[in-house]
C-alpha positions in Angstrom: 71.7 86.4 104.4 72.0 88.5 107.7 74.8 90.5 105.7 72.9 90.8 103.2 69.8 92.5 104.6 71.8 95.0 106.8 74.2 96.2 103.7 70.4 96.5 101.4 69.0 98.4 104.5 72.3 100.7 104.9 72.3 101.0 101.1 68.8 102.0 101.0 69.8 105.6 103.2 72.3 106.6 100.0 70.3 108.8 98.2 69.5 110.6 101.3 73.4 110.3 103.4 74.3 113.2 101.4 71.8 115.7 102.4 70.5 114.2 105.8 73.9 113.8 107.6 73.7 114.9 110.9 76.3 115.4 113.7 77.0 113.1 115.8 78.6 113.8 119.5 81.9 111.8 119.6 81.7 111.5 123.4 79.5 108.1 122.9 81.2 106.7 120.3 81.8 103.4 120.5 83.9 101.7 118.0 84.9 98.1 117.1 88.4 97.0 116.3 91.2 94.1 116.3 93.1 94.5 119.3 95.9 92.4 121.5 93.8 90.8 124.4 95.7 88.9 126.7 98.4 86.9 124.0 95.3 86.7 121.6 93.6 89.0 118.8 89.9 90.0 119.8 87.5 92.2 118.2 87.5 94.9 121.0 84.4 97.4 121.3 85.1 100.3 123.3 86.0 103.9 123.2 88.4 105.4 125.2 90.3 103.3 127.3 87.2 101.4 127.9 86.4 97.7 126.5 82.7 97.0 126.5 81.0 92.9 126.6 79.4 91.8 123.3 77.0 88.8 122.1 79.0 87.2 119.4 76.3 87.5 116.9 76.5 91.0 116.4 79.2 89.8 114.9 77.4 89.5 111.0 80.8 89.1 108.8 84.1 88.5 109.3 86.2 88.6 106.2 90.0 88.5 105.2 92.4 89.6 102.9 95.7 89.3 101.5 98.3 92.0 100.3 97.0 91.6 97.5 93.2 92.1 98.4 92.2 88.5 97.6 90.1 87.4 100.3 91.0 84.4 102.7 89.0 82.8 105.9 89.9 84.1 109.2 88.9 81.5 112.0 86.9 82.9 114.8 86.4 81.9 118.4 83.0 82.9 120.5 83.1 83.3 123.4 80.0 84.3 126.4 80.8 88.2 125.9 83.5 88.6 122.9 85.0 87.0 119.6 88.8 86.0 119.2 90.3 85.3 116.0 93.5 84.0 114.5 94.2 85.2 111.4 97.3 83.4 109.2 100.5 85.3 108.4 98.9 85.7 104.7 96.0 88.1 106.2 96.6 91.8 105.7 93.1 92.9 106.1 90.6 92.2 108.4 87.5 93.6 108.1 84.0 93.2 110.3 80.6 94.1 109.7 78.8 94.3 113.4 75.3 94.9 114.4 75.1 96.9 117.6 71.4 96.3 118.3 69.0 99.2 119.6 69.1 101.4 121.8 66.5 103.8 123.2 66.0 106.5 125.4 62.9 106.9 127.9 61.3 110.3 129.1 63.7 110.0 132.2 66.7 109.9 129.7 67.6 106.5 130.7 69.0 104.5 128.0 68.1 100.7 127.0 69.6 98.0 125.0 66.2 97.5 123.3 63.8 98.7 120.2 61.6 101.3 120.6 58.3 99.5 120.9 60.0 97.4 124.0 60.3 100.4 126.1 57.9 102.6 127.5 57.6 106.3 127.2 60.5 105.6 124.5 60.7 109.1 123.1 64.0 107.9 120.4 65.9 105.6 119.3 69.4 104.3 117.3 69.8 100.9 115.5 73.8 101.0 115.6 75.8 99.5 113.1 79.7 99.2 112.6 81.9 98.9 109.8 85.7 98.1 110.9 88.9 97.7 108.8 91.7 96.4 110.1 95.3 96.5 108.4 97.4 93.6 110.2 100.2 93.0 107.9 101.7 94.9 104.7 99.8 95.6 101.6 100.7 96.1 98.3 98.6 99.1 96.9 95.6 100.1 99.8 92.0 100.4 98.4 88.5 100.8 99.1 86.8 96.8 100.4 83.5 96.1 98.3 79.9 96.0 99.6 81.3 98.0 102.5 79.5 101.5 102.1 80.9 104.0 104.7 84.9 103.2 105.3 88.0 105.4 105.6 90.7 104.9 103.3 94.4 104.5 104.1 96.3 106.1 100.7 99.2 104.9 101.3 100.0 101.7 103.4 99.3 102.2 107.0 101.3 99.3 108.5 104.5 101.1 107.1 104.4 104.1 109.2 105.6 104.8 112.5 105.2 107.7 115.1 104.6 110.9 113.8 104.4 110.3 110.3 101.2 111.5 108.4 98.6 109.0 107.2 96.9 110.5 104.4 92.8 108.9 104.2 89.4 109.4 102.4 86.1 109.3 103.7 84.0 107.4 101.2 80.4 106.6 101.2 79.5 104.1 98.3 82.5 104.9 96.7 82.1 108.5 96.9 84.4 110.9 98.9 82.5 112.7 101.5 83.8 116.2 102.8 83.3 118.4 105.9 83.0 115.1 107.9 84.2 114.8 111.2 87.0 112.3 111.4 88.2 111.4 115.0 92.0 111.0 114.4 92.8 108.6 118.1 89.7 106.9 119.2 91.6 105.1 122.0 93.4 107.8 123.9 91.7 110.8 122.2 88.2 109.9 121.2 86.3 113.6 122.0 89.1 115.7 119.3 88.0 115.9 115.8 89.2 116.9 112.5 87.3 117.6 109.7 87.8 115.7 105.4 88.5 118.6 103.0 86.3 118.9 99.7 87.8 115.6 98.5 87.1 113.7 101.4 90.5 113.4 102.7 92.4 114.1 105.6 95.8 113.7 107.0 96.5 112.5 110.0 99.8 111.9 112.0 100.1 108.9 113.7 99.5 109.5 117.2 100.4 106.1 119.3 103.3 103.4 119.2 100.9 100.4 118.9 97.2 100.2 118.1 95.9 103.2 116.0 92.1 103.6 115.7 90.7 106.4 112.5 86.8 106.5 113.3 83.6 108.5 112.0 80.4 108.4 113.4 77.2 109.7 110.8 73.6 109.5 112.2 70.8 109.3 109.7 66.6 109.0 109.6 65.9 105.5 110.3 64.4 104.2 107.1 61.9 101.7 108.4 58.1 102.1 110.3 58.5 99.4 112.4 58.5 101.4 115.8 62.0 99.9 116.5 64.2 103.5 116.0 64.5 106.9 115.2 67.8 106.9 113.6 70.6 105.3 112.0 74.1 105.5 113.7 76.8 104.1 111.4 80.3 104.2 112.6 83.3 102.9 110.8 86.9 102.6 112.0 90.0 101.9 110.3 92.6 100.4 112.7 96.2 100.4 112.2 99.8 99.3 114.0 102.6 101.7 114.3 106.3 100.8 115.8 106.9 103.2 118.3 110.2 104.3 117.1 110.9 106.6 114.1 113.0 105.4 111.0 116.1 106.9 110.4 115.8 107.3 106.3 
């Protein structure tokens, strides 16, 4: 039900994504992917080479899929300030929908983890939300999730590259490609450098590091509701790959 009400509410801003999109400084964004955490795999929020604590329900859906995109469960741990999970060796695909709460900013430019109408002489704020794909094992053909509306698309299967080989994507929003977006290529190591999707919505990236790679775009639209809570929208979506760190000879 909680899934269901944040995908209507993000769904609701489509007629309007296409004309309203605003920029969005890359220096504060935060993104949310599978990482290695101490000999387990945890949904890491960070940027940078920062990790950042989390309630577990922000945490709205966790689903899984196989090479074949058919999807499968993927047990998840909570724990005080993060999530594990343990996906089986069948799951390719691991993808999160994650509710970042509010955030506002007072006259004195401080920033709170709370709505709008909790904080005095709030002059804006950002319900965040997150959209994360994560490609764990080999796939056969990639493709685009459903009833995930802003995601980057890998077009040719992301788990087979290594260093230095280009990963061709697409920036879609409801299916459709969206151009003259900025795309930050390495959120981890390089998270302030930016490229832009041509008129199709693609891009093509090489892979920059020899483990965890993380694609990411951050959009910022009018907050829909007049509930006092925000002022905007921030939607971020990552796509998260794995890359050997040495070349292939053929």
């Amino acid at each position: 039900m909680i899934r269901s009400k944040l995908l209507k509410a993000t769904a609701s801003l489509c007629a309007a994504a296409l004309l309203t999109t605003a920029a969005v400084s890359v220096t504060s964004a935060h993104g949310l992917w599978v990482g290695p955490r101490l000999d387990q795999l945890q949904l890491v929020l960070g940027e940078g080479p920062e990790d950042n604590a989390y309630q577990p329900n922000m945490v709205k859906s966790l689903t899984g899929y196989t090479k074949d995109f058919q999807q499968i469960a993927i047990p998840q741990q909570n724990f005080a300030d993060h999530v594990t999970i343990t996906p089986s060796e069948n799951t390719s695909v691991a993808v999160i929908v994650f509710d970042y709460g509010y955030w506002s900013v007072d006259s004195q430019k401080k920033v709170h983890n709370a709505p709008m109408k909790d904080v005095p002489g709030a002059i804006k704020g950002t319900h965040a939300i997150k959209y994360s794909i994560n490609y764990l094992n080999k796939v056969g053909t990639p493709k685009a999730i459903p009833n995930i509306p802003y995601q980057i698309v890998p077009l040719v299967d992301p788990t087979q590259l290594n260093v230095g080989d280009i990963l061709p994507v697409q920036v879609l929003h409801e299916g459709r490609p969206m151009p003259n977006v900025e795309i930050i290529p390495d959120l981890i190591n390089h998270h302030t450098v930016v490229e832009k999707t041509d008129v199709d919505g693609k891009a093509y990236l090489p892979v920059r590091n020899g483990s965890v790679n993380v694609i990411g775009v951050e959009l910022a639209f009018p907050y829909p509701q007049s509930d006092g809570l925000a002022t905007q929208d921030k939607i971020f979506y990552q796509l998260k790959l794995y890359a050997p760190s040495t070349r292939r000879l053929i």
